[in-house]
OpenMM code with the backbone's topology and positions (N, CA, C; nanometers):
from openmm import Vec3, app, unit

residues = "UNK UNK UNK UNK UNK UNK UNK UNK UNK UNK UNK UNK UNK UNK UNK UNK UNK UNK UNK UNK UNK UNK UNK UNK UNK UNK UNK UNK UNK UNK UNK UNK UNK UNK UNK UNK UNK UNK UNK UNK UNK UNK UNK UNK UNK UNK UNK UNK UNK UNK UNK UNK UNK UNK UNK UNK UNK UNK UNK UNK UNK UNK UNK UNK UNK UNK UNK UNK UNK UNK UNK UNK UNK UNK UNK UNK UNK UNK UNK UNK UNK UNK UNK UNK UNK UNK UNK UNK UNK UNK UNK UNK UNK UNK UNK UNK UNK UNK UNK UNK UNK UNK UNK UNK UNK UNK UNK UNK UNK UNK UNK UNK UNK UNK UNK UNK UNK UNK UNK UNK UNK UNK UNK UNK UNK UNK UNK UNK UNK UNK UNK UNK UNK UNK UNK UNK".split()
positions = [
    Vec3(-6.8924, -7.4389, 13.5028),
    Vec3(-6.9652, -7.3179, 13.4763),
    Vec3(-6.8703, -7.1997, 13.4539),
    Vec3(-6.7801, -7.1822, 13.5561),
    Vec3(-6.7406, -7.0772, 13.5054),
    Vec3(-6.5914, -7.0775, 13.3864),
    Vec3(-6.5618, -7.2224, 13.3657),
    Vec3(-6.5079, -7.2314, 13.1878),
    Vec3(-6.5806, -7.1674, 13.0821),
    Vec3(-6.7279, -7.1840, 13.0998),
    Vec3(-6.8259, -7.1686, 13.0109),
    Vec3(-6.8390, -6.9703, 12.9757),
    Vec3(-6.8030, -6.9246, 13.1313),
    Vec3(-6.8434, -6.8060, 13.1496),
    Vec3(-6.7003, -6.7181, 13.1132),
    Vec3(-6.5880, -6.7662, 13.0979),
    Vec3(-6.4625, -6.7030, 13.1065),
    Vec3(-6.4159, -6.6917, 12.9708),
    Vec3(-6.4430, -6.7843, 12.8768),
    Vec3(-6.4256, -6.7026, 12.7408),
    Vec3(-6.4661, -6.6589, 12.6947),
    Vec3(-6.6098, -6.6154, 12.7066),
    Vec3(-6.6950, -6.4728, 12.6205),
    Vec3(-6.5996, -6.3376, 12.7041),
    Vec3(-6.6069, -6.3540, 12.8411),
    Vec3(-6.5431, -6.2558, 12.8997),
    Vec3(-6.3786, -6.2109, 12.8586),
    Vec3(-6.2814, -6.3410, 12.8314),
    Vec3(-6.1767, -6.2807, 12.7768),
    Vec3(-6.1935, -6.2184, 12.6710),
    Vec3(-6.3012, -6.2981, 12.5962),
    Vec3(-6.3115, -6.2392, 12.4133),
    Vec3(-6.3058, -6.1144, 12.4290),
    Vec3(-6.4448, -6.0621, 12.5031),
    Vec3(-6.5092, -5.9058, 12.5307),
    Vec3(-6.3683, -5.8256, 12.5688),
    Vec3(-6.2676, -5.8811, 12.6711),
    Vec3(-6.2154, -5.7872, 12.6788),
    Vec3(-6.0999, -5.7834, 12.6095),
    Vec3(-6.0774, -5.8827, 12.5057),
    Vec3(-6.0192, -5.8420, 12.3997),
    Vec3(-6.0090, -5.7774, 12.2997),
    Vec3(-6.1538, -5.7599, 12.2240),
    Vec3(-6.2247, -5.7027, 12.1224),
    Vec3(-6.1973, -5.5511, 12.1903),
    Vec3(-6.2403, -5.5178, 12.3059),
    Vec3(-6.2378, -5.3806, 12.3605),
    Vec3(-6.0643, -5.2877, 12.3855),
    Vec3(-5.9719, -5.3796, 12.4061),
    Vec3(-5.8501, -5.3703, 12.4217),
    Vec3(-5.7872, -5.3287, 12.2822),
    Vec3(-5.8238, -5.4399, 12.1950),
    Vec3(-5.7925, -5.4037, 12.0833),
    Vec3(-5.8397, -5.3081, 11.9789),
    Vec3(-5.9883, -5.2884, 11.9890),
    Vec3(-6.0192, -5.1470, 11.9324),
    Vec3(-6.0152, -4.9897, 12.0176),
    Vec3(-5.9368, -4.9978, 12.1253),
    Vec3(-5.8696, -4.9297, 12.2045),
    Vec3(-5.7388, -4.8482, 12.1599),
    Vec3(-5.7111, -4.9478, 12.0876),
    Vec3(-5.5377, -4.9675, 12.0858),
    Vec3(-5.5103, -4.9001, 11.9194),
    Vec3(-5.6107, -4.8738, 11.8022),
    Vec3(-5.6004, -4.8593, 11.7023),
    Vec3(-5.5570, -4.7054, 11.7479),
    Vec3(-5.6742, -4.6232, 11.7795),
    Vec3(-5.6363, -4.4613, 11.8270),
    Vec3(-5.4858, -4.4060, 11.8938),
    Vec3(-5.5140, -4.5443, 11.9839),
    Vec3(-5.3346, -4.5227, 12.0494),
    Vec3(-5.2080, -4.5411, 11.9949),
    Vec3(-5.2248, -4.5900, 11.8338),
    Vec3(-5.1459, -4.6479, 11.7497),
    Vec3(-5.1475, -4.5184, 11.6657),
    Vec3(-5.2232, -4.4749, 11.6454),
    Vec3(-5.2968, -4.3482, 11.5674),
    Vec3(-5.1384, -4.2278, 11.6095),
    Vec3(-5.1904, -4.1908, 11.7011),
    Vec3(-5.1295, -4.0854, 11.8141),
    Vec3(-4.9652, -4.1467, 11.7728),
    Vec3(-4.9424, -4.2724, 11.8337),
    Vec3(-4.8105, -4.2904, 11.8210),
    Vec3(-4.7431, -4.3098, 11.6532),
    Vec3(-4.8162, -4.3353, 11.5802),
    Vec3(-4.8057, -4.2565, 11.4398),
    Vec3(-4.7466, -4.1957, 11.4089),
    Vec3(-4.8212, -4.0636, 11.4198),
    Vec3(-4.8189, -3.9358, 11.3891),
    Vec3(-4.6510, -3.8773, 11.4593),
    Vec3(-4.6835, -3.9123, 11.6137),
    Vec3(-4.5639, -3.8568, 11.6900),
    Vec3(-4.4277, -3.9054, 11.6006),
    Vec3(-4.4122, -4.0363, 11.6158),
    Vec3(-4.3013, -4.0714, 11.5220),
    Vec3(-4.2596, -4.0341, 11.3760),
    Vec3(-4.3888, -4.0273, 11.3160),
    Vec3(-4.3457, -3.9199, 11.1485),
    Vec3(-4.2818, -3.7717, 11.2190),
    Vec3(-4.3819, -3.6898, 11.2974),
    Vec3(-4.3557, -3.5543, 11.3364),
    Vec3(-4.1924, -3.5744, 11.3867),
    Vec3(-4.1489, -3.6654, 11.4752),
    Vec3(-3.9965, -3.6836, 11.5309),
    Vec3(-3.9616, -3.7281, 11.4150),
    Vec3(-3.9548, -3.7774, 11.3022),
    Vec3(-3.8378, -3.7834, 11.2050),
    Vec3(-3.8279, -3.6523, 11.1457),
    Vec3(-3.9695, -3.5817, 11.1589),
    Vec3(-3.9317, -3.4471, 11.0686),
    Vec3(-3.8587, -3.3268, 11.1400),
    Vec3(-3.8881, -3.4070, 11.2418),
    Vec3(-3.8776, -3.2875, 11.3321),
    Vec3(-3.6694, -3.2592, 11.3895),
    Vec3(-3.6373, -3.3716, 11.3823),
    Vec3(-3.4731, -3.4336, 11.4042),
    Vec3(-3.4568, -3.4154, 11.2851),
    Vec3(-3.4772, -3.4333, 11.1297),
    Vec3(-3.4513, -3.4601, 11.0096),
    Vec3(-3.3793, -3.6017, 11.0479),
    Vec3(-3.3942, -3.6855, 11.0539),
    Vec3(-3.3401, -3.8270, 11.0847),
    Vec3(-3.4481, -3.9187, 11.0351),
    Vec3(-3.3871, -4.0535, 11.0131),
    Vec3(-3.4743, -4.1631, 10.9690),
    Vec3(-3.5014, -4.2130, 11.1799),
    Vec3(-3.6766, -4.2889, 11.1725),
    Vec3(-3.6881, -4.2818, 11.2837),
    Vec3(-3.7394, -4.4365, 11.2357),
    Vec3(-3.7610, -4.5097, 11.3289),
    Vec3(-3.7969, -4.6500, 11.2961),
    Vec3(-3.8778, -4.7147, 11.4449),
    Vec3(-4.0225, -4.7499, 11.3510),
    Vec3(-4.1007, -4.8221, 11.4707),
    Vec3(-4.0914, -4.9831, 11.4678),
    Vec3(-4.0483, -5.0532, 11.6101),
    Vec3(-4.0193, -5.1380, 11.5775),
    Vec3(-4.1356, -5.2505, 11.6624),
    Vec3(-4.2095, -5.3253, 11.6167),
    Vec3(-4.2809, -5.4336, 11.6766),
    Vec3(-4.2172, -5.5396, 11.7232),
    Vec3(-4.1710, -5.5369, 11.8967),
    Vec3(-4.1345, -5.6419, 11.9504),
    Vec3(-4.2115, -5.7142, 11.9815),
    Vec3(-4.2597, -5.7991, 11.9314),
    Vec3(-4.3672, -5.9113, 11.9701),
    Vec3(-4.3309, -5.9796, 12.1298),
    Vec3(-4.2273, -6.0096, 12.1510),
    Vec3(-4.1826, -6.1003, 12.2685),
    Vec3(-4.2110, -6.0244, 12.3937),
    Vec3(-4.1906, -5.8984, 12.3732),
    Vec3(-4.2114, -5.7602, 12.4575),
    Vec3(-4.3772, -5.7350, 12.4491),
    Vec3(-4.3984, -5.7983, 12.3718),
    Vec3(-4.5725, -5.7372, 12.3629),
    Vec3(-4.5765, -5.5607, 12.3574),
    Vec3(-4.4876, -5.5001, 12.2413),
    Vec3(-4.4963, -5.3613, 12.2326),
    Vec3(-4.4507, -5.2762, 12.0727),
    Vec3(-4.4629, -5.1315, 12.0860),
    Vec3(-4.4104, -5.1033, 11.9977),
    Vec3(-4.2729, -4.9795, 12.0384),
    Vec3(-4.1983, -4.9839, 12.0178),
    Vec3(-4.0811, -4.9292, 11.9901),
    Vec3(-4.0619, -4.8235, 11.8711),
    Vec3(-3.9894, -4.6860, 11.9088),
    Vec3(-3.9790, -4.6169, 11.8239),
    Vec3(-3.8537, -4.6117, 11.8906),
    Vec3(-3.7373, -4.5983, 11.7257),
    Vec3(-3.5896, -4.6204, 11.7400),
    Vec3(-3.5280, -4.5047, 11.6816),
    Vec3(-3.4623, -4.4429, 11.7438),
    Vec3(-3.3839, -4.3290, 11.6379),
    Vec3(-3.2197, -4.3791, 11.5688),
    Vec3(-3.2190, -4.3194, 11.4911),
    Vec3(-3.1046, -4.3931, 11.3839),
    Vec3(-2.9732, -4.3271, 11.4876),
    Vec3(-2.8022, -4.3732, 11.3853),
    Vec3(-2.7297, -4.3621, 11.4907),
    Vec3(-2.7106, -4.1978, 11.4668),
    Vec3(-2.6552, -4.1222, 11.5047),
    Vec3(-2.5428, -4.1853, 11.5974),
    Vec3(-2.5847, -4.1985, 11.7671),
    Vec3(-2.7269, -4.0937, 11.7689),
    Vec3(-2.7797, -4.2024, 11.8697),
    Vec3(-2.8904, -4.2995, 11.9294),
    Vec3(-2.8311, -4.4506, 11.8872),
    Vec3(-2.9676, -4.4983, 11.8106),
    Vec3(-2.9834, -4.5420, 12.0071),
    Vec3(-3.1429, -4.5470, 12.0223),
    Vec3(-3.2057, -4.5852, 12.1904),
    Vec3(-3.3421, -4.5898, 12.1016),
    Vec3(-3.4422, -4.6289, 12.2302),
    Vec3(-3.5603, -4.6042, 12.2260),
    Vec3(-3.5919, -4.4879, 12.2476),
    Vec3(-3.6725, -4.4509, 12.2059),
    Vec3(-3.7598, -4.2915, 12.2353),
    Vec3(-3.8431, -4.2976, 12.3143),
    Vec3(-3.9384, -4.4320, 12.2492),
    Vec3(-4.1079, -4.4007, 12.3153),
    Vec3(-4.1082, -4.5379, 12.3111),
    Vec3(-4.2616, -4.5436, 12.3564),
    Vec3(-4.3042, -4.7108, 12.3773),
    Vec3(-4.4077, -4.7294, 12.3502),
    Vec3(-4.5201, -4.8270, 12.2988),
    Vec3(-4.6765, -4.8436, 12.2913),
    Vec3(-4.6922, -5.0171, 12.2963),
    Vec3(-4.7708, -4.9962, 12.4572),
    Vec3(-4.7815, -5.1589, 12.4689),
    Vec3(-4.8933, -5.2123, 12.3635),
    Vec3(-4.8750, -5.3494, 12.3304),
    Vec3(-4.9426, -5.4067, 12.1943),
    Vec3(-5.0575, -5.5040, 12.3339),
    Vec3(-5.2009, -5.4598, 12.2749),
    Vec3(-5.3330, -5.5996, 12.2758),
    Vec3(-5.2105, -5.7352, 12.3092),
    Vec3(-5.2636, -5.8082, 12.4086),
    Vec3(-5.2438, -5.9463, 12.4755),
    Vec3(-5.2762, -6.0160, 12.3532),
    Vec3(-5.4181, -5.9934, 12.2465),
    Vec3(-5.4336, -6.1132, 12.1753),
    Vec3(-5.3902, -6.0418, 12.0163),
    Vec3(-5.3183, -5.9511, 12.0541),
    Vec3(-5.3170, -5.9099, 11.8674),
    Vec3(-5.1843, -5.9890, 11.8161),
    Vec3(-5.1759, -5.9669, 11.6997),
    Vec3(-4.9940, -6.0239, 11.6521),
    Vec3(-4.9943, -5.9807, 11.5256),
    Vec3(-4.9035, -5.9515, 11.4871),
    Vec3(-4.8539, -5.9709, 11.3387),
    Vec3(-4.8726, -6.0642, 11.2348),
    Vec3(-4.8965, -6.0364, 11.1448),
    Vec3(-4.8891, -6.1787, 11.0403),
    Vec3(-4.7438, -6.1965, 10.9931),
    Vec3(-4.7205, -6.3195, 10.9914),
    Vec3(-4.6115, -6.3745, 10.9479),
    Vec3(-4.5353, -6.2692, 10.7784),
    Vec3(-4.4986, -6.2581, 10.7971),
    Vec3(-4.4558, -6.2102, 10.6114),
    Vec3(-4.4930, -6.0837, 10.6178),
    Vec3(-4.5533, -5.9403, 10.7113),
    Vec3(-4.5719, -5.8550, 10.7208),
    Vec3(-4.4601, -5.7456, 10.6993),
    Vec3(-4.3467, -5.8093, 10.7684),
    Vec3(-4.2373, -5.7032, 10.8272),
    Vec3(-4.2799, -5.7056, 10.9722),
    Vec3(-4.1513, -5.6520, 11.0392),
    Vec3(-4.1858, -5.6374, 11.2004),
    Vec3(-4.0856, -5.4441, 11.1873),
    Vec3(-4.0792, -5.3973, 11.1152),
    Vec3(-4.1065, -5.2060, 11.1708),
    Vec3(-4.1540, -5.1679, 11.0123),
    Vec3(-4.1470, -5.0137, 11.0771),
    Vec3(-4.2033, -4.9299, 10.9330),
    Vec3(-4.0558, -4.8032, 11.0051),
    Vec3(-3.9847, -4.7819, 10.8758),
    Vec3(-3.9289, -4.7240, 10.8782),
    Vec3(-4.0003, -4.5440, 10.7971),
    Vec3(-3.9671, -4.4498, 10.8947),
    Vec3(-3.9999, -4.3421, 10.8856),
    Vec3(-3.8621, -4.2552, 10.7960),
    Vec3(-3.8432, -4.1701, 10.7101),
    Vec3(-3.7431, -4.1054, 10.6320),
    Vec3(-3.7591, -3.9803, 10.7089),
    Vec3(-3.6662, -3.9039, 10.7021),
    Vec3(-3.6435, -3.7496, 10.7525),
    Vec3(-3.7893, -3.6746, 10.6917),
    Vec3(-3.8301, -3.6788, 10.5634),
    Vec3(-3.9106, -3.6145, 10.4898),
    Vec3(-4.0627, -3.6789, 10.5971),
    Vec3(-4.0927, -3.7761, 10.6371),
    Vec3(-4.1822, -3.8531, 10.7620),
    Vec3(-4.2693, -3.9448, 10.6305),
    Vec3(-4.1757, -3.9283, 10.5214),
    Vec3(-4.2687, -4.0396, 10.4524),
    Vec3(-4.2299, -4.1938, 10.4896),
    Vec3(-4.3101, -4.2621, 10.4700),
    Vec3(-4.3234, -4.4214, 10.5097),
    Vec3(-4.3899, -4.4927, 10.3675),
    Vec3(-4.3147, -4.5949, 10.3219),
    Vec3(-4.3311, -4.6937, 10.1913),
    Vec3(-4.4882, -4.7332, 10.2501),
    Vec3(-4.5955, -4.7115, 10.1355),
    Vec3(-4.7372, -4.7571, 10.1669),
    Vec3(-4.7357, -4.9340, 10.1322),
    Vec3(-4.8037, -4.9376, 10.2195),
    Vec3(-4.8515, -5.1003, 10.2117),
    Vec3(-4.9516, -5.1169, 10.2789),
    Vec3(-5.0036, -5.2811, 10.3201),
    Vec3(-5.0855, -5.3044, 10.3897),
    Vec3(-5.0591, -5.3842, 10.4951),
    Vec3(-5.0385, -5.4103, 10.5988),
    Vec3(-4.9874, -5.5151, 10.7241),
    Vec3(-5.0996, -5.5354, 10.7747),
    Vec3(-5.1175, -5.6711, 10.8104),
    Vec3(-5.2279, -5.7678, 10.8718),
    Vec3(-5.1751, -5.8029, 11.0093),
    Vec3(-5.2555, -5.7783, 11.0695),
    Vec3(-5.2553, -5.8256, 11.2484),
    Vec3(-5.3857, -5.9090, 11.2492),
    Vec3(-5.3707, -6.0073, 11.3310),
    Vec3(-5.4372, -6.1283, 11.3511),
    Vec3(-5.4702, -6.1637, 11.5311),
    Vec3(-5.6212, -6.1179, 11.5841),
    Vec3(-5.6171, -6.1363, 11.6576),
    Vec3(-5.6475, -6.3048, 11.7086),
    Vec3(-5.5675, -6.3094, 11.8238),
    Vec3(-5.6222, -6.4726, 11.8424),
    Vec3(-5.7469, -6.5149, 11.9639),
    Vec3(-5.7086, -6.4278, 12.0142),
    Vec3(-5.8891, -6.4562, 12.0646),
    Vec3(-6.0196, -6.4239, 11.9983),
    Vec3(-6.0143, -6.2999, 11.9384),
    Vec3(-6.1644, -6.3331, 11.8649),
    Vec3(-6.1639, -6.3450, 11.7102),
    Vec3(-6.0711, -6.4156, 11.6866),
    Vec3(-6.0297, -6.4768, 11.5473),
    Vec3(-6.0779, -6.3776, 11.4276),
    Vec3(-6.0229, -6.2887, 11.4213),
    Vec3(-6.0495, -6.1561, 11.3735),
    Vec3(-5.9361, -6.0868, 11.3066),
    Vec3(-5.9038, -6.0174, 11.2109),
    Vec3(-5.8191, -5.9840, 11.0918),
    Vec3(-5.8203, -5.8353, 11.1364),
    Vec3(-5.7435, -5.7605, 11.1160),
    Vec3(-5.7169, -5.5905, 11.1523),
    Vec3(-5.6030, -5.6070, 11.0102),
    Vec3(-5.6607, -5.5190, 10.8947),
    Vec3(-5.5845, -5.4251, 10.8221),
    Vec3(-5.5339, -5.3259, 10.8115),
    Vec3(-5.4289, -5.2972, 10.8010),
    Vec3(-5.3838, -5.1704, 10.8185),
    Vec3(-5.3079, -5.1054, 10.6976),
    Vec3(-5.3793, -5.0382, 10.6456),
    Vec3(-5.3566, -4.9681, 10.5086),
    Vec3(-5.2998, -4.8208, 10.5034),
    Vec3(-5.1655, -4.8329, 10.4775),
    Vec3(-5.0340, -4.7280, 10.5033),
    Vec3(-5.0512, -4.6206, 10.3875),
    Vec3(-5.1022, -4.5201, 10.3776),
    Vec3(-5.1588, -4.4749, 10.2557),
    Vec3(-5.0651, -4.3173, 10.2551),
    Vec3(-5.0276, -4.2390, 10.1186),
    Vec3(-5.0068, -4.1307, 10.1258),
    Vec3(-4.8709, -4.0647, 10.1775),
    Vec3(-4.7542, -4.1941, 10.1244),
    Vec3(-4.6374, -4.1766, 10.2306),
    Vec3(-4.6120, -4.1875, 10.3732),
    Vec3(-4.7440, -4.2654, 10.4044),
    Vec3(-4.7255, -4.2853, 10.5643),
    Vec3(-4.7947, -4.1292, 10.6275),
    Vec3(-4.8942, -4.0474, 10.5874),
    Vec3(-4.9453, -3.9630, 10.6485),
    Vec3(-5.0832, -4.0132, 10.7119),
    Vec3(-5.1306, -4.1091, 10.6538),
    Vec3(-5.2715, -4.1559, 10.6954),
    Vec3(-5.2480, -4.3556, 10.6860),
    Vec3(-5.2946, -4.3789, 10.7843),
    Vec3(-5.3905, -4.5351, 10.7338),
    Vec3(-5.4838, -4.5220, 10.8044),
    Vec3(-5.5443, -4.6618, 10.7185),
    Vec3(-5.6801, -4.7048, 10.7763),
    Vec3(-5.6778, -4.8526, 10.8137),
    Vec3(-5.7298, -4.8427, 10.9212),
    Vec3(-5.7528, -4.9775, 10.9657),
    Vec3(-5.8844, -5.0312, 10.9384),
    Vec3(-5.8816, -5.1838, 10.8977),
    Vec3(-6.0295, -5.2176, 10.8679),
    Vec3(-5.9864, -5.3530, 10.9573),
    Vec3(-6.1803, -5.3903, 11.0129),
    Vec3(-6.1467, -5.5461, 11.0780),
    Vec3(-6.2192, -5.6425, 10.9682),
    Vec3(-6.2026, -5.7423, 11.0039),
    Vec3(-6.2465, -5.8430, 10.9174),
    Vec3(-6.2471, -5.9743, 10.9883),
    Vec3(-6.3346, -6.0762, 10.9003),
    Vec3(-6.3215, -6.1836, 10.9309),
    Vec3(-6.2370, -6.3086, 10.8967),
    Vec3(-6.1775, -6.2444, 10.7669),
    Vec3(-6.1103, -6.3046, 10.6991),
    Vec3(-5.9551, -6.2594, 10.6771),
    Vec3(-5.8547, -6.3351, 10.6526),
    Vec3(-5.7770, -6.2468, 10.6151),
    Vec3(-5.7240, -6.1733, 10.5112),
    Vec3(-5.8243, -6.1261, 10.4381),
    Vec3(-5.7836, -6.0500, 10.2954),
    Vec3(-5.8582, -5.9178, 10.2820),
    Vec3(-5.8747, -5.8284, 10.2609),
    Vec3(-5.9640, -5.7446, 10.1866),
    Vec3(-5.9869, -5.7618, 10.0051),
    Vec3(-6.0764, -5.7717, 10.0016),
    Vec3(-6.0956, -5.7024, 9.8527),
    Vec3(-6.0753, -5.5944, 9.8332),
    Vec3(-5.9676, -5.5723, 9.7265),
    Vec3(-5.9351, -5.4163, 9.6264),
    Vec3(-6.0342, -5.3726, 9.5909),
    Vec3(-6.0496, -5.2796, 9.5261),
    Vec3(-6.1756, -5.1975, 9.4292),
    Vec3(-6.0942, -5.2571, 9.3255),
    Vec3(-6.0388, -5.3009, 9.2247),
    Vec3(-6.0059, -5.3543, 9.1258),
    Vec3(-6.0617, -5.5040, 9.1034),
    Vec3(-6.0802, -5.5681, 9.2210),
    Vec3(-6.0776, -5.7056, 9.2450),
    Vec3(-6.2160, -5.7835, 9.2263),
    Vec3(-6.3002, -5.8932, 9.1433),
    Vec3(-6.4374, -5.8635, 9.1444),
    Vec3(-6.4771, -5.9905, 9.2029),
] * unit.nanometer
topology = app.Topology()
chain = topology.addChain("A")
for resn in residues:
    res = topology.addResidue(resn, chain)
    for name in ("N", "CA", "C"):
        topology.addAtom(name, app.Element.getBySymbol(name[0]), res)
Protein backbone atom coordinates (compact mmCIF):
# COMPACT_ATOMS: atom_id res chain seq x y z
CA UNK A 1 0.00 0.00 0.00
CA UNK A 2 2.10 2.45 0.72
CA UNK A 3 4.41 1.73 -2.75
CA UNK A 4 1.14 2.49 -4.28
CA UNK A 5 0.78 5.74 -2.19
CA UNK A 6 4.50 7.09 -2.48
CA UNK A 7 4.75 7.85 -6.07
CA UNK A 8 1.87 10.16 -6.73
CA UNK A 9 3.35 11.82 -3.59
CA UNK A 10 6.98 12.08 -4.92
CA UNK A 11 5.48 13.12 -8.37
CA UNK A 12 3.34 16.01 -6.50
CA UNK A 13 6.25 17.07 -4.87
CA UNK A 14 8.14 17.23 -7.76
CA UNK A 15 5.91 19.00 -10.15
CA UNK A 16 5.66 21.66 -7.16
CA UNK A 17 9.54 21.91 -6.62
CA UNK A 18 10.02 22.30 -10.02
CA UNK A 19 7.55 24.95 -10.93
CA UNK A 20 9.00 26.64 -7.86
CA UNK A 21 12.29 26.73 -9.16
CA UNK A 22 11.47 28.51 -12.69
CA UNK A 23 10.90 32.13 -10.65
CA UNK A 24 14.03 31.29 -8.66
CA UNK A 25 15.89 30.79 -11.89
CA UNK A 26 14.13 33.98 -13.04
CA UNK A 27 15.72 36.17 -10.13
CA UNK A 28 19.03 34.37 -10.54
CA UNK A 29 18.93 35.47 -14.21
CA UNK A 30 18.58 38.70 -14.05
CA UNK A 31 21.18 39.04 -11.00
CA UNK A 32 23.87 37.46 -13.13
CA UNK A 33 23.21 39.66 -16.47
CA UNK A 34 22.94 42.85 -13.89
CA UNK A 35 26.67 41.44 -12.33
CA UNK A 36 28.21 41.22 -15.75
CA UNK A 37 27.01 44.72 -16.39
CA UNK A 38 27.54 45.79 -13.50
CA UNK A 39 31.69 44.49 -13.17
CA UNK A 40 31.79 45.04 -17.09
CA UNK A 41 33.16 41.38 -17.12
CA UNK A 42 31.99 38.23 -18.91
CA UNK A 43 30.04 36.30 -16.02
CA UNK A 44 29.19 32.60 -16.62
CA UNK A 45 26.33 30.36 -15.19
CA UNK A 46 27.37 27.12 -14.80
CA UNK A 47 24.98 23.85 -14.38
CA UNK A 48 26.67 21.37 -12.15
CA UNK A 49 24.52 18.53 -12.45
CA UNK A 50 26.58 16.22 -9.95
CA UNK A 51 26.15 19.14 -7.40
CA UNK A 52 22.50 19.31 -8.21
CA UNK A 53 22.98 23.30 -8.74
CA UNK A 54 23.59 26.35 -10.54
CA UNK A 55 26.77 28.29 -10.33
CA UNK A 56 27.53 31.74 -11.35
CA UNK A 57 31.39 32.14 -12.26
CA UNK A 58 33.22 35.33 -12.71
CA UNK A 59 35.96 35.41 -15.39
CA UNK A 60 39.72 35.75 -14.36
CA UNK A 61 41.51 37.39 -12.99
CA UNK A 62 39.25 36.52 -10.31
CA UNK A 63 37.54 33.62 -11.45
CA UNK A 64 35.35 31.85 -7.86
CA UNK A 65 31.84 31.35 -7.47
CA UNK A 66 29.66 34.25 -6.71
CA UNK A 67 26.28 32.78 -6.07
CA UNK A 68 24.54 29.50 -6.05
CA UNK A 69 20.88 28.12 -7.08
CA UNK A 70 20.09 24.61 -5.96
CA UNK A 71 18.54 22.62 -9.11
CA UNK A 72 14.80 20.31 -8.62
CA UNK A 73 15.97 16.58 -7.39
CA UNK A 74 14.08 15.42 -10.62
CA UNK A 75 15.01 18.11 -13.25
CA UNK A 76 18.23 17.64 -15.66
CA UNK A 77 19.49 18.88 -18.65
CA UNK A 78 19.16 17.43 -21.98
CA UNK A 79 22.02 15.89 -23.34
CA UNK A 80 23.36 18.27 -26.34
CA UNK A 81 22.01 21.45 -24.52
CA UNK A 82 25.29 22.95 -23.25
CA UNK A 83 25.89 22.88 -19.47
CA UNK A 84 26.40 27.21 -18.90
CA UNK A 85 25.19 30.31 -20.66
CA UNK A 86 27.77 32.62 -20.83
CA UNK A 87 26.83 36.29 -19.97
CA UNK A 88 29.16 39.29 -22.03
CA UNK A 89 29.97 42.59 -20.15
CA UNK A 90 27.13 44.26 -22.40
CA UNK A 91 24.66 41.20 -20.16
CA UNK A 92 23.81 39.93 -23.55
CA UNK A 93 23.52 36.05 -23.75
CA UNK A 94 23.51 34.02 -27.41
CA UNK A 95 19.49 33.17 -27.70
CA UNK A 96 18.58 29.65 -27.93
CA UNK A 97 16.43 27.14 -26.55
CA UNK A 98 17.66 24.48 -23.72
CA UNK A 99 15.47 21.55 -22.73
CA UNK A 100 15.36 20.21 -19.16
CA UNK A 101 13.77 16.92 -18.72
CA UNK A 102 12.09 16.11 -15.70
CA UNK A 103 12.31 12.45 -14.57
CA UNK A 104 9.71 11.98 -12.31
CA UNK A 105 6.82 13.40 -13.96
CA UNK A 106 8.15 12.72 -17.38
CA UNK A 107 7.69 16.19 -18.43
CA UNK A 108 9.78 18.59 -20.89
CA UNK A 109 10.58 22.39 -19.53
CA UNK A 110 11.68 24.76 -22.45
CA UNK A 111 13.52 27.39 -22.02
CA UNK A 112 13.56 30.01 -24.65
CA UNK A 113 16.63 32.58 -24.28
CA UNK A 114 15.14 35.47 -26.17
CA UNK A 115 16.39 39.20 -26.78
CA UNK A 116 20.14 38.79 -25.92
CA UNK A 117 19.45 37.00 -22.85
CA UNK A 118 17.08 39.83 -21.33
CA UNK A 119 13.96 37.63 -21.19
CA UNK A 120 13.03 33.76 -21.56
CA UNK A 121 10.26 31.82 -21.43
CA UNK A 122 9.77 28.73 -20.11
CA UNK A 123 7.13 26.39 -21.49
CA UNK A 124 6.24 22.68 -20.07
CA UNK A 125 5.37 20.03 -22.23
CA UNK A 126 4.84 16.62 -22.77
CA UNK A 127 6.94 16.05 -25.32
CA UNK A 128 10.20 17.01 -26.10
CA UNK A 129 9.90 19.57 -28.83
CA UNK A 130 7.88 22.65 -29.24
CA UNK A 131 6.42 23.64 -32.40
CA UNK A 132 7.77 27.00 -34.07
CA UNK A 133 5.16 29.37 -35.51
CA UNK A 134 6.85 28.56 -38.83
CA UNK A 135 6.40 24.84 -38.36
CA UNK A 136 2.87 23.25 -39.59
Amino acid sequence: MLTLLARPARVTQAVYAERAFWPAFQRFWQSSRQTAMRKHRQVQIKVVSDQRQLQLWTYPPNERIIQRLPLPGSLRLEAGQGDSFLFYPSGYVRARTVIWRSRETQRWWHQAIQLGGRVFEVTETTTPWVRTLGER
